[in-house]
Wavefront OBJ file of the C-alpha trace (Angstrom):
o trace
v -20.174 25.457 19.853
v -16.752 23.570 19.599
v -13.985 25.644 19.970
v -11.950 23.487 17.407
v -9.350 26.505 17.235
v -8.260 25.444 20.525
v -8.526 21.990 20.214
v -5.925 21.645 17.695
v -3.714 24.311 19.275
v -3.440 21.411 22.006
v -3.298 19.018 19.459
v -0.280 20.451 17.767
v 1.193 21.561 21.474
v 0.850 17.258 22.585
v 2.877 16.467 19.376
v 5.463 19.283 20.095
v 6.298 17.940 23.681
v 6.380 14.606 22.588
v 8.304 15.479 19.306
v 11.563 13.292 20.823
v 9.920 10.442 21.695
v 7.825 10.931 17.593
v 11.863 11.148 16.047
v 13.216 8.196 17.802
v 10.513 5.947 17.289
v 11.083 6.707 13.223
v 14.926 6.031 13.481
v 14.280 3.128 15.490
v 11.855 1.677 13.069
v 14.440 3.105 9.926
v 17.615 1.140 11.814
v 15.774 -1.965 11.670
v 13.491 -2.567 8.661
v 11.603 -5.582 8.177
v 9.551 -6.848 5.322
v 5.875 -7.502 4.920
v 4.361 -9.866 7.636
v 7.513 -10.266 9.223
v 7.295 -6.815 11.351
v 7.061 -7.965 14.809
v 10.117 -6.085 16.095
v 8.097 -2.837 14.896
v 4.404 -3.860 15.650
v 6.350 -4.106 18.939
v 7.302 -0.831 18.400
v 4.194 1.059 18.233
v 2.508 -1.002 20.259
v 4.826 0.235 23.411
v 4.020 3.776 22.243
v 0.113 3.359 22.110
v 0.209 1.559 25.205
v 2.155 4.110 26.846
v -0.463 6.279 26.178
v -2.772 4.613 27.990
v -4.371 2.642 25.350
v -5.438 -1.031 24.924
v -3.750 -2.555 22.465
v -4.521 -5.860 19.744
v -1.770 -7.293 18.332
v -1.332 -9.571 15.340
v -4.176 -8.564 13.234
v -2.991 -10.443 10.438
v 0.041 -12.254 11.388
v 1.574 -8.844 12.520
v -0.208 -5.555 12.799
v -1.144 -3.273 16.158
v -4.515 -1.325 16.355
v -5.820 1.120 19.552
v -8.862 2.831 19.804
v -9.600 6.564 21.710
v -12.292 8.361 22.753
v -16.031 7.669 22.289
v -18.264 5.439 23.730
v -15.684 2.974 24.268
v -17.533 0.113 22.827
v -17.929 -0.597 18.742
v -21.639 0.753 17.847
v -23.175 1.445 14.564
v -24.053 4.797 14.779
v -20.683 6.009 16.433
v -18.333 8.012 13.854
v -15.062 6.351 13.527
v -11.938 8.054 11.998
v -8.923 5.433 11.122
v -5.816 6.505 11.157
v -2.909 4.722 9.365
v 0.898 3.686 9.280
v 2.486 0.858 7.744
v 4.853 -1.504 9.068
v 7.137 -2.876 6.242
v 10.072 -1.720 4.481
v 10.828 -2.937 1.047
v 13.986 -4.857 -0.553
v 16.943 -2.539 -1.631
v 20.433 -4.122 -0.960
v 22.156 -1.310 -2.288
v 20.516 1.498 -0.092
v 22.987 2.577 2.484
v 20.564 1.965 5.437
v 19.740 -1.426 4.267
v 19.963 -4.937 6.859
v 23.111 -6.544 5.620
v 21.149 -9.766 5.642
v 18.258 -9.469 3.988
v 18.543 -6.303 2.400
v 15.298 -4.912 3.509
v 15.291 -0.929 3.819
v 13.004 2.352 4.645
v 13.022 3.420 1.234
v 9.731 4.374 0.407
v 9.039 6.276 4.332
v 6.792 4.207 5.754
v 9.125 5.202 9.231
v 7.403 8.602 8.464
v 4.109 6.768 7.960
v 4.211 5.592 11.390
v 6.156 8.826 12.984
v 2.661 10.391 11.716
v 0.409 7.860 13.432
v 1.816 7.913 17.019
v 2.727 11.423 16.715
v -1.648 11.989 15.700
v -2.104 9.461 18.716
v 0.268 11.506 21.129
v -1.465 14.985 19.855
v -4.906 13.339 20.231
v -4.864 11.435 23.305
v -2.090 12.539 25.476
v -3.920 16.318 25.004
v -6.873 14.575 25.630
v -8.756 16.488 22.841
v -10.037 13.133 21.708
v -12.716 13.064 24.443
v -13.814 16.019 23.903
v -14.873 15.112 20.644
v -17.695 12.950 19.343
v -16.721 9.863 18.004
v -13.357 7.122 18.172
v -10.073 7.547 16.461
v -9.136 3.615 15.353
v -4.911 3.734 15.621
v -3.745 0.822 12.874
v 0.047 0.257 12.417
v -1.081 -2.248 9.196
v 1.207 -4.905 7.463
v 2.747 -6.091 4.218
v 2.087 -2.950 1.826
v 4.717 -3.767 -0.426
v 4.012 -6.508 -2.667
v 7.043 -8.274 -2.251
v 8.633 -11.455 -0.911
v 5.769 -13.796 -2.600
v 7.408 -16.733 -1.900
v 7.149 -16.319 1.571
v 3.386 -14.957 1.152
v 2.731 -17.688 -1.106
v 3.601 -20.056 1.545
v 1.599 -17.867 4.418
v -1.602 -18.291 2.000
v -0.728 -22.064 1.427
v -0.862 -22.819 5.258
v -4.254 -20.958 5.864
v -2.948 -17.635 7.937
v -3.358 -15.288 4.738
v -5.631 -15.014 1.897
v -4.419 -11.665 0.140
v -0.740 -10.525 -0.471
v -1.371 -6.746 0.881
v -2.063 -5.936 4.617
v -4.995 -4.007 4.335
v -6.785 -6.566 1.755
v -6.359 -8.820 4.528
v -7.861 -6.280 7.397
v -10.569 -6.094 5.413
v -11.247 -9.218 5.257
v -10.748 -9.542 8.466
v -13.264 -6.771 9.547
v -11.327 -4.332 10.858
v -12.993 -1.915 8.492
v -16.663 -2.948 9.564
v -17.436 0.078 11.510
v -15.031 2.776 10.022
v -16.332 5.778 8.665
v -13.389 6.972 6.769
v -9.445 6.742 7.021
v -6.201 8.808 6.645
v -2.775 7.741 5.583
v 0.087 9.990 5.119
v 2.876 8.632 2.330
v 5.990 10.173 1.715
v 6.901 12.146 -1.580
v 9.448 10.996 -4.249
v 12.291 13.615 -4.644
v 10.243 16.203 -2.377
v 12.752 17.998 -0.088
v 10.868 20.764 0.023
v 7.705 21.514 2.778
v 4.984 20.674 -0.030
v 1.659 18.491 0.178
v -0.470 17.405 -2.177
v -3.644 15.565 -1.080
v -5.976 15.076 -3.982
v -4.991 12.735 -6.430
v -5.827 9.087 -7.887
v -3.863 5.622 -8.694
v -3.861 3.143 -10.778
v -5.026 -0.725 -9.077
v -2.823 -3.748 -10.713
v -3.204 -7.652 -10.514
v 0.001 -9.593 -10.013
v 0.835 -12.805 -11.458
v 3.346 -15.265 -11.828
v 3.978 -17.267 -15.157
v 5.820 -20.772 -15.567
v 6.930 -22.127 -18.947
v 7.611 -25.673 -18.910
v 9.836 -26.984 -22.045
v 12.076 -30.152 -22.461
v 15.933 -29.756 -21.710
v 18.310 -30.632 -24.286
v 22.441 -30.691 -24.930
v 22.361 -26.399 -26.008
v 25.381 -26.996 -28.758
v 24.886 -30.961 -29.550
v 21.073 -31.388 -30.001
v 18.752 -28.092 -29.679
v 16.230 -29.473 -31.927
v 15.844 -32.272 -29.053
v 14.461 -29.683 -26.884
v 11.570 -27.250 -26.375
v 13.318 -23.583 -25.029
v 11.034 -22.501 -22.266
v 12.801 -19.132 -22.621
v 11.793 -18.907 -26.341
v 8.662 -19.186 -24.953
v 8.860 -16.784 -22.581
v 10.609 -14.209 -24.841
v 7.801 -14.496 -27.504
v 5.026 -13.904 -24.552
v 6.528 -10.803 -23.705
v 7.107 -9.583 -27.531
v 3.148 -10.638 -27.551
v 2.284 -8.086 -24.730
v 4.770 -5.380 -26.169
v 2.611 -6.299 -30.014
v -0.642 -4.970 -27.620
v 0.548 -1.885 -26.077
v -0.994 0.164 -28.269
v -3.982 -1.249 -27.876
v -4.703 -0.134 -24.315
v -6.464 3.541 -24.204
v -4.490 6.036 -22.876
v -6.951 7.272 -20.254
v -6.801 4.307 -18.251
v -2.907 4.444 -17.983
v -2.369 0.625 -18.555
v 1.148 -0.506 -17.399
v 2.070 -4.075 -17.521
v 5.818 -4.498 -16.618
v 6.874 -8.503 -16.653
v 10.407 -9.986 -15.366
v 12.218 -12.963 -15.710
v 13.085 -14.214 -12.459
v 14.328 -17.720 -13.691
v 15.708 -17.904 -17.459
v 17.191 -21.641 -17.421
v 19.685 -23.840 -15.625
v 22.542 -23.245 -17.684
v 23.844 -21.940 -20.837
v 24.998 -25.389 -22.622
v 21.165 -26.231 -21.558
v 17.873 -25.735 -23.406
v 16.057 -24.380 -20.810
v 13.297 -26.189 -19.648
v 11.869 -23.839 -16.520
v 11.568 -20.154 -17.266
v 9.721 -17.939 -14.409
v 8.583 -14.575 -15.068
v 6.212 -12.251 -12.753
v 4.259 -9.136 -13.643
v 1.947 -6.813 -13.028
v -0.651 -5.225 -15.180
v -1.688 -2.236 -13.677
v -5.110 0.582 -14.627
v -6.900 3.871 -13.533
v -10.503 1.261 -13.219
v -11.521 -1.668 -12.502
v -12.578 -2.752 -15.405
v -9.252 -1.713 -17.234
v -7.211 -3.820 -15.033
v -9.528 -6.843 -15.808
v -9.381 -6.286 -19.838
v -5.779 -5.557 -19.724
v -5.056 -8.658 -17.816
v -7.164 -10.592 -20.500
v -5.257 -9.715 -23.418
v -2.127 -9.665 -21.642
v -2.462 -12.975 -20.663
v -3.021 -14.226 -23.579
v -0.205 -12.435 -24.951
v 1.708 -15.123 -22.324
v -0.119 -17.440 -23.446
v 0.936 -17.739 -26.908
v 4.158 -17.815 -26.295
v 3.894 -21.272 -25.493
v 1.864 -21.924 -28.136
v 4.621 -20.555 -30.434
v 7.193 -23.136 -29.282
v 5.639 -25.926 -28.601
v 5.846 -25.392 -24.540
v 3.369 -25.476 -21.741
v 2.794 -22.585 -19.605
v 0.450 -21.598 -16.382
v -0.183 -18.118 -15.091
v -1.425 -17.415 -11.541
v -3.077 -14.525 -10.996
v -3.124 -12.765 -7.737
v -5.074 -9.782 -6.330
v -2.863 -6.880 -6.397
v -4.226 -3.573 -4.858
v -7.902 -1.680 -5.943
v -6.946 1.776 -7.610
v -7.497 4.789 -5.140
v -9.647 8.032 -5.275
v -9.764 10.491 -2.230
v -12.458 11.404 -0.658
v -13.187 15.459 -1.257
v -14.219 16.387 2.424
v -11.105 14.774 3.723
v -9.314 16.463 1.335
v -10.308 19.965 1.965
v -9.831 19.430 5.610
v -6.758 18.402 5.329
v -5.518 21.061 2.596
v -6.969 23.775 5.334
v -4.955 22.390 7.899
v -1.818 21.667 6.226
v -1.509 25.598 4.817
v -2.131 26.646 8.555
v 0.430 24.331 9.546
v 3.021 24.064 6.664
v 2.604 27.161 4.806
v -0.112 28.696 2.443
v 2.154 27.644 -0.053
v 3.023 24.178 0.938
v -0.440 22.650 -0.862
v -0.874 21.603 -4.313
v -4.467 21.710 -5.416
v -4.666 20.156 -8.702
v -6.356 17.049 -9.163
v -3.127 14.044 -10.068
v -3.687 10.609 -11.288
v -0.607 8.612 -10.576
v 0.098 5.116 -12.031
v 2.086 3.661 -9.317
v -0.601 1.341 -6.760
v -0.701 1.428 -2.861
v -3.345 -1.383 -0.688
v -4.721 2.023 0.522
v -6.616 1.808 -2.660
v -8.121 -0.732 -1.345
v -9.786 0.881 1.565
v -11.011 3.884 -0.699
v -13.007 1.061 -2.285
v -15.008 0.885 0.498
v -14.669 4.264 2.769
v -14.259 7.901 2.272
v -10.391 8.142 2.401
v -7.436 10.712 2.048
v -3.717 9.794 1.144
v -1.835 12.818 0.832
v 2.109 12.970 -0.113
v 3.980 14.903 2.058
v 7.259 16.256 0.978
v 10.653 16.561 3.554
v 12.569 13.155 1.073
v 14.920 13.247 -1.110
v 15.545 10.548 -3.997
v 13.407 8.581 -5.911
v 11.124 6.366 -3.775
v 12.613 2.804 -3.457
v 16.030 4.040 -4.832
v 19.092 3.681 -2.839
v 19.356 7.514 -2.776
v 16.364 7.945 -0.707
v 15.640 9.332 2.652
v 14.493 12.077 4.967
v 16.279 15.525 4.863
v 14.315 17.610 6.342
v 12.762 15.377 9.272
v 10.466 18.129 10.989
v 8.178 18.006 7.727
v 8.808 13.912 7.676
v 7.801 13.148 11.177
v 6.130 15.984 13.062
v 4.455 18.664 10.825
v 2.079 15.762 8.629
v 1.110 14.515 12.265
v -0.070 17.936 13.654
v -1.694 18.458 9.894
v -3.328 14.820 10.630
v -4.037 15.494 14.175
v -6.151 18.767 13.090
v -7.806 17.079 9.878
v -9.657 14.466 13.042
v -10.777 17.371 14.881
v -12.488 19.433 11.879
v -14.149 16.041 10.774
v -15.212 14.992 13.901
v -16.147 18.347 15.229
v -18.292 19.654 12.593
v -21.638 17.538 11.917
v -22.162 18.803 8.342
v -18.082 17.253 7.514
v -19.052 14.128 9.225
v -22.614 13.598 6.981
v -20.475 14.621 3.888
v -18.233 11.635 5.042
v -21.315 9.272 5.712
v -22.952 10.186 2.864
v -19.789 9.173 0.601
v -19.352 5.982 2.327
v -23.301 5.086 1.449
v -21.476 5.258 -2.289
v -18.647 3.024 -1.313
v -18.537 -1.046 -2.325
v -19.894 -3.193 0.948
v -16.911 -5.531 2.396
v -18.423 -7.858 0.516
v -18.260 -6.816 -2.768
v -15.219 -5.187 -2.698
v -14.164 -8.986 -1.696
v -15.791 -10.568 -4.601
v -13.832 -8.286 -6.938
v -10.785 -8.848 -5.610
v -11.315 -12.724 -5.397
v -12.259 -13.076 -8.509
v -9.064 -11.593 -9.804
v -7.905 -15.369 -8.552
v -6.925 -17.477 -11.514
v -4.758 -20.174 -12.779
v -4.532 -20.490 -16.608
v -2.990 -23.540 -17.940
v -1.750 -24.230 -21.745
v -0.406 -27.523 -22.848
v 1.426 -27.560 -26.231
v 4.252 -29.226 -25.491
v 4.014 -32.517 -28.089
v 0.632 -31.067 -29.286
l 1 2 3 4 5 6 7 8 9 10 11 12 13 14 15 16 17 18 19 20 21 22 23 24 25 26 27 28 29 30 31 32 33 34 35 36 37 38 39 40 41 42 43 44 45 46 47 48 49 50 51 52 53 54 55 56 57 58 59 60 61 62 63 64 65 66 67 68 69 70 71 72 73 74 75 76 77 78 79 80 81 82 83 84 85 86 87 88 89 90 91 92 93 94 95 96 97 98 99 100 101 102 103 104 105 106 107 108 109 110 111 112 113 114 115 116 117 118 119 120 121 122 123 124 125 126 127 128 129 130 131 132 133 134 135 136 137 138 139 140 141 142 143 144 145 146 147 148 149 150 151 152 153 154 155 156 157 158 159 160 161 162 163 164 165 166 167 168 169 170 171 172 173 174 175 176 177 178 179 180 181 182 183 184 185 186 187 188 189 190 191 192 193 194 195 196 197 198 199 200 201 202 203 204 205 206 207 208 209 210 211 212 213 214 215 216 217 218 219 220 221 222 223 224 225 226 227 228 229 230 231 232 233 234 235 236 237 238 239 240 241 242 243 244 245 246 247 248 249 250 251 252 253 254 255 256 257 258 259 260 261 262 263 264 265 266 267 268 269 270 271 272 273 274 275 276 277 278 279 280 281 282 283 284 285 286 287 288 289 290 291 292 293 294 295 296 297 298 299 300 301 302 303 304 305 306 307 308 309 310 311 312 313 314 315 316 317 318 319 320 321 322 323 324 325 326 327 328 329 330 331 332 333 334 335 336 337 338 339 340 341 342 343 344 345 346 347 348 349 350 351 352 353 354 355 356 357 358 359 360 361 362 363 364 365 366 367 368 369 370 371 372 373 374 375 376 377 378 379 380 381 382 383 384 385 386 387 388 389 390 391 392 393 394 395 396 397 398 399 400 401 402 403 404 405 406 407 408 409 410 411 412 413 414 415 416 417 418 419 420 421 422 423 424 425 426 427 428 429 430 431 432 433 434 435 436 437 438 439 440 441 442 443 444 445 446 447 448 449
């Protein structure tokens, strides 16, 4: 019988002697932020650390992006029991935040340093112990890109020239098939306005769809000769009244949220203005919410151009699938985080929250756990954000991690529990026709109509 006592004592010991090397690595990544498939200073990063560690390393899984593999068989086979453990790469666009790059304004405010602080610290605790082979089954290491959906532009242009399809890292890992032979996955995020040593593991999110929306009028002289022109931003501004007019039609339970912008409102004020941009998301709990909402909400857009006179076209993009961890994982790592953290540290009750993370994405198609782990302080993304308490931000989630892969890979019964789950999961291939088919251009011509 496993002695899985001991196994994570060494777990937790490998993480402890290596707990310099774990900090640095974070405030490295923290001093240098860069945004979504752009990371190669930090795929860099963590690919030194996994190599150092004896490990073979791929890089540029999609476009950027690191993955190792320890212990098992050391070869992919079907009926070998992979645990993936992640950390993502990209920092997110806050100019204001005090840690920001001067130049492009990119920032760790949302923790994914921690994110990957937690990944090589779980490597160092699994592999430089060498606990890992004494365990059945591989641990798959995957520092993944572009988790923030920002920066579309630049995306936009990545998935014009054919070295992208999806916006979000993971969507495009999947596609890729570096998900064909996991069994489930674990990804630690850090907790908005959470100084204190708390966790909580179970909860839900909502998925969303982003799109962008053009209105197209005719310019004319603002003062001299309005009635000339068609005002795009007329058009624009009765769109969004139209998907205000609809709020109350979305059910409550499925925590609709659709949140438009104007990122372009004319050319200038003595100017009818003739090219109005606005993005959006429209986020739900399901599925199926997120598809209905999107359908009246874009035709909510839609009519706006109608209203005026204007022509409009909507693209939508695949955002992120909503998330729902996986009970096993949960329960392991709840067990291990009160022997770690504190009997107190976990909260148990069930929370749906209606913000949306790519790791959604990879519940849709194996077991998977997500916990928020406290040790921040501000509100995620603000400028006020950052780690305050950085044993319970870099080192404690990893040992908690570290310990969750040894109960799960250790214990046959966790591991069919797991199996059996994933049989419920969406195949690779239908989770990609759902988000494909989220794809669409809408076009409205009423300009002269």
């Amino acid at each position: 019988m496993t002695d899985t006592a001991a196994l994570k004592r060494r777990v937790r010991e490998a993480i402890d002697d290596n707990d310099e090397a774990i900090r640095s690595l974070a405030e490295s990544v923290h001093a240098e932020p860069e945004l979504g498939y752009k990371e190669t200073e930090t795929t860099r990063k963590v690919a030194e650390e996994f190599r150092g560690l004896g490990l073979d390393v791929e890089t540029e899984l999609a476009v950027t992006g690191a993955r190792a593999r320890a212990g098992g068989s050391g070869a992919e086979q079907d009926d070998e029991f992979v645990f993936a453990l992640l950390g993502e790469l990209d920092a997110l666009v806050n100019p204001g935040h005090p840690a920001a790059d001067p130049e492009t304004g990119a920032c760790h405010a949302c923790g994914h340093e921690a994110q990957l602080a937690n990944l090589v610290g779980a490597a160092y605790g699994l592999v430089a112990s060498g606990v890992v082979d004494d365990l059945p089954g591989a641990v798959e290491f995957i520092a993944v890109p572009a988790e923030e959906y920002l920066d579309l532009e630049y995306r936009r242009g990545l998935l014009d020239d054919g070295k992208i399809e999806f916006f979000g890292g993971k969507q495009e890992l999947i596609r890729r098939g570096y998900f064909d032979d996991v069994d489930c996955a674990a990804m630690i995020h850090a907790a908005s306005e959470t100084p204190e040593r708390e966790v909580t593991s179970d909860f839900s999110s909502n998925g969303f769809v982003g799109k962008t929306v053009q209105y197209e009028g005719r310019e004319s002289h603002a003062g001299g000769a309005p009635e000339e022109g068609v005002n795009a931003l007329n058009a624009a501004m009765a769109g969004m009244n139209a998907v205000n007019a609809n709020r109350e039609t979305f059910p409550d339970e499925e925590h609709v949220r659709v949140h438009p912008i104007v990122t372009k409102g004319g050319d200038g004020v003595n100017v009818v203005p003739a090219d109005v941009r606005m993005e959006s998301y429209v986020r739900a709990k399901r599925v199926d919410a997120i598809e209905d909402a999107n359908g009246t909400t874009n035709r909510a857009l839609e009519s706006g151009a109608m209203a005026v006179g204007a022509n409009v076209t909507i693209e939508d993009f695949p955002g992120y699938l909503p998330l729902r961890t996986d009970g096993t994982l949960v329960a392991a790592f709840d067990d291990n985080a009160r022997e770690v953290i504190g009997e107190d540290a976990v909260h148990g009750e069930h929370q749906h929250v209606t913000g949306s993370t790519d790791m959604g994405d990879v519940s849709q198609i194996v077991p998977a756990v997500h916990p928020w782990t406290g040790g921040f302080e501000g509100a995620a993304h603000s400028t006020e954000f950052g780690a305050v308490d950085e044993e319970m931000a870099y080192l404690l989630p990893a040992k908690v991690t570290g310990s969750t892969v040894v109960d799960v890979l250790a214990d046959p019964e966790k591991r069919e529990a797991i199996r059996d789950a994933k049989g419920g999961k969406r195949s690779t291939e239908a989770y990609l026709e759902i988000v494909r088919g989220m794809r669409n251009t809408l076009e409205g011509s009423y300009m002269d109509a």
